[in-house]
RODOVEX-214884 format. One record per residue (C-alpha): residue in one letter; chain; z, y, x. Coordinates in steps of 0.25 Angstrom, whole numbers, plus 5000, padded with zeros to 4 digits. Layout:
SITE   r   c      z      y      x
SITE   A   A      Z      Y      X
...
! end
This chain:
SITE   r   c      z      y      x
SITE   X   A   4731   5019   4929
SITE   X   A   4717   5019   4927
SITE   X   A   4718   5022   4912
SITE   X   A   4726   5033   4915
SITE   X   A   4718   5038   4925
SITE   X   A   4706   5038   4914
SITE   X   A   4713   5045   4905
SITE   X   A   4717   5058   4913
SITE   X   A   4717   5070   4907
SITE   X   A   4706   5079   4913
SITE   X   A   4707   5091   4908
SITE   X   A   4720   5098   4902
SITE   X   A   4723   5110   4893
SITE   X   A   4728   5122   4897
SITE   X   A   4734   5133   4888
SITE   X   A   4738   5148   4895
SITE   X   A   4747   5157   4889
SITE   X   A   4749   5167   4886
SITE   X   A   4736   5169   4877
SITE   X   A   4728   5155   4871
SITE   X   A   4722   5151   4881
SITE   X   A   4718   5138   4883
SITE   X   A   4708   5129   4894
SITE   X   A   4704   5116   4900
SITE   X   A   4709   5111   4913
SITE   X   A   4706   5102   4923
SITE   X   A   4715   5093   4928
SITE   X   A   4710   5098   4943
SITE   X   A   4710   5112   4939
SITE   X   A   4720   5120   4942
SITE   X   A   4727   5127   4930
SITE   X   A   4722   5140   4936
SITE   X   A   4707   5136   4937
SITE   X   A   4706   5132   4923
SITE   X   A   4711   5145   4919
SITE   X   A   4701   5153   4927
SITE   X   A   4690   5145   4923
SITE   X   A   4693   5147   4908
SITE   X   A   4692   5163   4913
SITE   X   A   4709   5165   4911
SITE   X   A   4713   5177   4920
SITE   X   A   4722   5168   4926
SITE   X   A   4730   5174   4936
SITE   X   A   4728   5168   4952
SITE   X   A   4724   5174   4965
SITE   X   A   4723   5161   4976
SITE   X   A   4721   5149   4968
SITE   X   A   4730   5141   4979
SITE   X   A   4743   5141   4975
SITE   X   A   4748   5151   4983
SITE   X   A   4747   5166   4978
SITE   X   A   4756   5162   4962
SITE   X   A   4747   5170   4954
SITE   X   A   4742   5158   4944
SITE   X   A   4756   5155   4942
SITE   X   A   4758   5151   4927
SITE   X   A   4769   5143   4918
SITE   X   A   4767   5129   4914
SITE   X   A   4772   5129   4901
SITE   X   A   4767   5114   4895
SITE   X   A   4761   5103   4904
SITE   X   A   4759   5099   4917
SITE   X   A   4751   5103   4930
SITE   X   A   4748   5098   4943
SITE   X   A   4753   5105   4954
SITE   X   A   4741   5107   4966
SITE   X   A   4754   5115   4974
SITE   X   A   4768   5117   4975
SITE   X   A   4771   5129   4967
SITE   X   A   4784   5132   4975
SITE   X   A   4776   5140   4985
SITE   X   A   4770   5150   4975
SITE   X   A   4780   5150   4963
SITE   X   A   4796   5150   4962
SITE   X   A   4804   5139   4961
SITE   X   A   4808   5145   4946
SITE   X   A   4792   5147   4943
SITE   X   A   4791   5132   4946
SITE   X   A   4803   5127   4938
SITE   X   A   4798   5135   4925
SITE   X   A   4783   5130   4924
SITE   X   A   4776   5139   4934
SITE   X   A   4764   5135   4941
SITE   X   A   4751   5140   4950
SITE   X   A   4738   5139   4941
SITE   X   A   4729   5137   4953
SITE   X   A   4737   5126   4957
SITE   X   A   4742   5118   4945
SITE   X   A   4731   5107   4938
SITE   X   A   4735   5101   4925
SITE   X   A   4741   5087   4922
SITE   X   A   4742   5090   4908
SITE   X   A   4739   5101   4896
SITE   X   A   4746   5115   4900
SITE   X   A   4751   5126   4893
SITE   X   A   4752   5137   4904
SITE   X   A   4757   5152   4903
SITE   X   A   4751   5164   4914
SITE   X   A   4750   5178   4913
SITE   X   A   4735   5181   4914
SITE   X   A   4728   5193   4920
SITE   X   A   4720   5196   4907
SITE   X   A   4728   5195   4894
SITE   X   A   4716   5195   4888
SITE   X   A   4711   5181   4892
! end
């Protein structure tokens, strides 16, 4: 067990689409946290789980719940890959896709 401790992971990759983007994430930070420290112009307005405006598609890997996203998403959102940014942390590589705010980024 201690071997697999040592060898966890302690950061993952994260890749956004639409566009190339691509960043570093801790495996404490919160997917939404990564993206505004790499400047995305990442949708959000609480940053607790409650509001939805992070919500974004998991399309390949695997992340950490820090909520139950029932309260904020549908039933179907869930079932199809959605998630909250500010309350999702990674337990592997993700592949994500959001609408930003800024095309441009």
């Amino acid at each position: 067990m201690l071997q697999r401790l040592l060898k966890r992971k302690k950061s993952f990759s994260v890749s956004v689409s639409p566009g190339n983007h691509h960043f570093a994430l801790d495996r404490k930070e919160t997917l939404l946290a990564g993206a505004l420290r790499v400047g995305l112009d990442w949708p959000h307005k609480c940053q607790v789980g409650s509001c939805g405006r992070c919500k974004c598609k998991i399309l390949d890997g695997v992340i950490r719940p820090e909520i139950d996203f029932n309260y904020v998403l549908t039933p179907a959102e869930v079932n199809s890959g959605y998630v909250l940014a500010c309350q999702s942390t990674p337990k592997t590589d993700l592949k994500v896709t959001v609408n930003l705010l800024n095309k441009g980024n």
